[in-house]
C-alpha positions as CSV (number, residue, x, y, z in Angstrom):
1,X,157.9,56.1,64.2
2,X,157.9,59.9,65.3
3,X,154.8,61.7,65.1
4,X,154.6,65.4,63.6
5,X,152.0,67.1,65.5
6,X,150.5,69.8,63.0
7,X,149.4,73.1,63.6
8,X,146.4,74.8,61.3
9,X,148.3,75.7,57.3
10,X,150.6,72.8,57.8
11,X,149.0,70.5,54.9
12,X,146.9,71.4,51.9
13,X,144.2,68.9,50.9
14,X,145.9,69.1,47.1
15,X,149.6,67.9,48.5
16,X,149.1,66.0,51.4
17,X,145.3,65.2,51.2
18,X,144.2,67.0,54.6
19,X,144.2,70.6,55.3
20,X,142.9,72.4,58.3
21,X,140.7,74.9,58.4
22,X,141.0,77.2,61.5
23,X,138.3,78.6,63.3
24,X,135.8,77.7,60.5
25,X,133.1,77.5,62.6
26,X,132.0,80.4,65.2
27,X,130.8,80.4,68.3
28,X,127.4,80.5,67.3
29,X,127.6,78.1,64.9
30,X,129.1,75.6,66.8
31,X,126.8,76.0,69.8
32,X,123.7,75.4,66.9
33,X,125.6,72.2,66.0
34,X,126.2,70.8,69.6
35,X,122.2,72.0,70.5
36,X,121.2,69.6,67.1
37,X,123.4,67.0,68.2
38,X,122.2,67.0,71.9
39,X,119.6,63.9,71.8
40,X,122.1,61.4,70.6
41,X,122.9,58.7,72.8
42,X,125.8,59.7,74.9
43,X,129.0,57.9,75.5
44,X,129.2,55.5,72.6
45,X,132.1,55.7,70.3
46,X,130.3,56.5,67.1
47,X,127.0,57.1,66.3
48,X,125.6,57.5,63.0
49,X,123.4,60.9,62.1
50,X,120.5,61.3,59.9
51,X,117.2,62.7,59.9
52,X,118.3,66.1,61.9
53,X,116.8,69.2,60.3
54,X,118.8,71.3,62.2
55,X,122.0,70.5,61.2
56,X,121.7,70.4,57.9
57,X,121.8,74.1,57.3
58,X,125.5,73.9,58.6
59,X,126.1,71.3,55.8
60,X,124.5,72.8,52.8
61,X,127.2,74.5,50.2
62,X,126.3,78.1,51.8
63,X,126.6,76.9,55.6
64,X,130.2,77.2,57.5
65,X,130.5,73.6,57.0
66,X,129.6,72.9,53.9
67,X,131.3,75.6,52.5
68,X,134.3,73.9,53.2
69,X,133.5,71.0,51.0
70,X,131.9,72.6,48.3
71,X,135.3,74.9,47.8
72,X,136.9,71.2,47.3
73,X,134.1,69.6,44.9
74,X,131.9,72.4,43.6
75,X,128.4,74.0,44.8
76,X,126.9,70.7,44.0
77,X,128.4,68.1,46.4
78,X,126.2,66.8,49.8
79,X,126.7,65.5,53.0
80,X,126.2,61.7,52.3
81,X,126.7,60.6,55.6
82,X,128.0,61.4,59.3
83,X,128.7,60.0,62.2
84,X,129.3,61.6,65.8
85,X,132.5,61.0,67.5
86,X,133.8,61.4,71.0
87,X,136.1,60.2,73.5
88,X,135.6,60.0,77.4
89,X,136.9,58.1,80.1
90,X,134.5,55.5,79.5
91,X,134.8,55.6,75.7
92,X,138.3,55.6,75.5
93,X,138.5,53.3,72.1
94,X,141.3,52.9,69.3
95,X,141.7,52.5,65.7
96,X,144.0,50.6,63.5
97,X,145.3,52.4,60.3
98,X,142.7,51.8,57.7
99,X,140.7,53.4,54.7
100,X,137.3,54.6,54.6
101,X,136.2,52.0,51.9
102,X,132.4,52.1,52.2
103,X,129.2,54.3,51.4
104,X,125.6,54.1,52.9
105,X,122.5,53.7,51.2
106,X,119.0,53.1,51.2
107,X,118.3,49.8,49.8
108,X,120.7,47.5,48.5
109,X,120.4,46.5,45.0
110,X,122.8,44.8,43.1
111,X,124.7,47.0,40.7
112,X,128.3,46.0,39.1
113,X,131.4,47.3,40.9
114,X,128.9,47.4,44.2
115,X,130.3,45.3,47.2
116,X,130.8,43.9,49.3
117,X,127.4,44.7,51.6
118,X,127.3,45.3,55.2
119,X,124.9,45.7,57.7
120,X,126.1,48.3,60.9
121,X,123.7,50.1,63.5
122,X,121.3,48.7,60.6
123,X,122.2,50.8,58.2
124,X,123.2,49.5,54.8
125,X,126.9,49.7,53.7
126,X,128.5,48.7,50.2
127,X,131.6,49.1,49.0
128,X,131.6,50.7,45.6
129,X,134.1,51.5,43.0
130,X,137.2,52.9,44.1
131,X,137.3,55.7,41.7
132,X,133.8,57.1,43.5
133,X,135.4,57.2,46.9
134,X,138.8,59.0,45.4
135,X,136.2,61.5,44.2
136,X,134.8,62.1,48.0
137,X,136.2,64.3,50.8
138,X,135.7,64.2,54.7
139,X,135.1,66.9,57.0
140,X,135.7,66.6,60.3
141,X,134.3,69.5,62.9
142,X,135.7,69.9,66.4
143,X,133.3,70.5,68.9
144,X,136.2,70.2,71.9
145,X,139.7,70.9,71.6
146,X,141.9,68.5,70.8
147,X,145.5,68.5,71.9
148,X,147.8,65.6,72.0
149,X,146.6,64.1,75.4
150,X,143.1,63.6,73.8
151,X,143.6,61.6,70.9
152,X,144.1,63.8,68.1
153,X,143.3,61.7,64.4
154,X,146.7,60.5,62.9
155,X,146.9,60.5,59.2
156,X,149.3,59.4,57.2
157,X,149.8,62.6,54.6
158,X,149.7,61.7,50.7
159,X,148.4,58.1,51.0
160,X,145.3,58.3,49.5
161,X,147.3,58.8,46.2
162,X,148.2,54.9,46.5
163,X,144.7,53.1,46.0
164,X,143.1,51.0,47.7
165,X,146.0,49.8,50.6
166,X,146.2,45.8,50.7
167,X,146.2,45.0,54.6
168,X,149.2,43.8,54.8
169,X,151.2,46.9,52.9
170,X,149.3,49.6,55.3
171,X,152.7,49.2,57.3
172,X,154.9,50.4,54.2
173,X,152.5,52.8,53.1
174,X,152.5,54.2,56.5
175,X,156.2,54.2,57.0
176,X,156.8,56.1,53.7
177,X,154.5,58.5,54.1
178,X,155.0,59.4,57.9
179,X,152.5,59.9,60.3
180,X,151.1,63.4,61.3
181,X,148.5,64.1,64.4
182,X,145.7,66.8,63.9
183,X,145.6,68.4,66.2
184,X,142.8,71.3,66.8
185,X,140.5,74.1,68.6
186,X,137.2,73.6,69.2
187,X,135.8,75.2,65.7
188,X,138.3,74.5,63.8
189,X,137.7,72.2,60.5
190,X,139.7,69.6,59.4
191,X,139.2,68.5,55.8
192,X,140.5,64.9,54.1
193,X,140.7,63.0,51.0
194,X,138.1,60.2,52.1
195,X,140.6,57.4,51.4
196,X,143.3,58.6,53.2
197,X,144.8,56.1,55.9
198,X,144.4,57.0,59.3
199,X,144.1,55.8,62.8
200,X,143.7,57.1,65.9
201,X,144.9,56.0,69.8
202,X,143.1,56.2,73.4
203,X,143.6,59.5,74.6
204,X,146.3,59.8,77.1
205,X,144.3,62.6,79.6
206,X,140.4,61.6,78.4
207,X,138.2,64.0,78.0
208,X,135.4,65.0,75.9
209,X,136.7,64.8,72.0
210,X,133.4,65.1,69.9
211,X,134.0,65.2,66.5
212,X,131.4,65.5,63.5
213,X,132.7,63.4,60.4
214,X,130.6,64.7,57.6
215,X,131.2,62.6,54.2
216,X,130.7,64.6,51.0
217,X,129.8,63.3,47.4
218,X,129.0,65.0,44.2
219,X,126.2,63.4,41.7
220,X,124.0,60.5,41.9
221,X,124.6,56.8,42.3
222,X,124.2,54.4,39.2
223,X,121.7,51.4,39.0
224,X,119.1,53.1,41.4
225,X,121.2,53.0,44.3
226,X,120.1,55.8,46.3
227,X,122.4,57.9,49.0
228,X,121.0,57.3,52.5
229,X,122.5,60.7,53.5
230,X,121.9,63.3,56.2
């Protein structure tokens, strides 16, 4: 299937359920959010971030990246939880299509609509009700450029308007929709319906591809379930 390789005011997060924000994120900024992230282990595909008082000025409603999000869900949404990306030679991983189907937290407790529960990189994971992840968005910000040699995220525009995607009709969802690469400057912001299908390849010409996927949330959990967040 062809691949539409989009450029920044291609999509809007209302039609398709992604929209690019370009430049978002100056130079200044961007260095602050690559100094914060600095410490974490390097070359691994994905490591989870929490606990960093530095970046979470850049996330708050007012900051250049949370302003993003709080334009989508209202001055009251928060970064729930994040997770550093990046691609190298030696990290050159891939994807399948998939959802975003899960939420961390601090403790688990049983509440109705609430699982299944996971344990990853010992952080606790439940899946909760549907509706509370159709209410979330995703922000993704681009620390490197990221042309199409380097592994740019493929969505597949307007499928998060289908539900939660059985396994084995990710396929047709796919091929109805159409598949569109995001492609983007360092600084730019890319911002997604949380459950929209996506995937993403080994980069073709590896280099560094760090992304910071910021999810966003508005209001509290039920049952005493408590965000783990950022």
């Amino acid at each position: 299937m062809p691949i539409e390789h989009l450029e920044p005011g291609a999509m809007t997060l209302a039609r398709d359920g992604a929209q690019c924000f370009a430049a978002a994120v100056d130079e200044a900024d961007l260095q602050g959010i690559r100094t914060a992230l600095a410490d974490l282990p390097p070359e691994q595909a994905g490591v989870r971030v929490r606990g960093i008082a530095a970046l979470r000025p850049y996330l708050a409603p007012t900051g250049p990246v949370g302003a993003v999000a709080a334009a989508a869900l209202g001055d009251a949404c928060r970064p729930v939880r994040a997770i550093l990306f990046d691609k190298t030679e030696a990290t050159n991983w891939a994807l399948p299509w998939h959802q975003d189907r899960t939420i961390v937290v601090t403790e688990r407790i049983d509440v109705p609509g609430f699982g299944p529960w996971t344990v990853k990189h010992g952080l606790i994971h439940v899946a909760p009700p549907f509706n509370l992840l159709a209410e979330m968005v995703t922000l993704r910000v681009h620390l490197d450029p990221v042309p199409t040699t380097n592994a740019p995220l493929l969505i597949a525009p307007g499928s998060h308007r289908f539900g939660r995607i059985a396994e084995d009709d990710v396929p047709d969802v796919v091929r109805r929709c159409g598949i569109a690469a995001c492609l983007a400057d360092a600084g730019d912001l890319w911002l997604y319906a949380t459950l929209i299908l996506h995937a993403s390849k080994t980069a073709s010409a590896p280099a560094h591809r760090r992304v910071l996927q910021v999810d966003f949330a508005v209001g509290d959990l039920p049952g005493g379930l408590t965000w783990l967040g950022v």
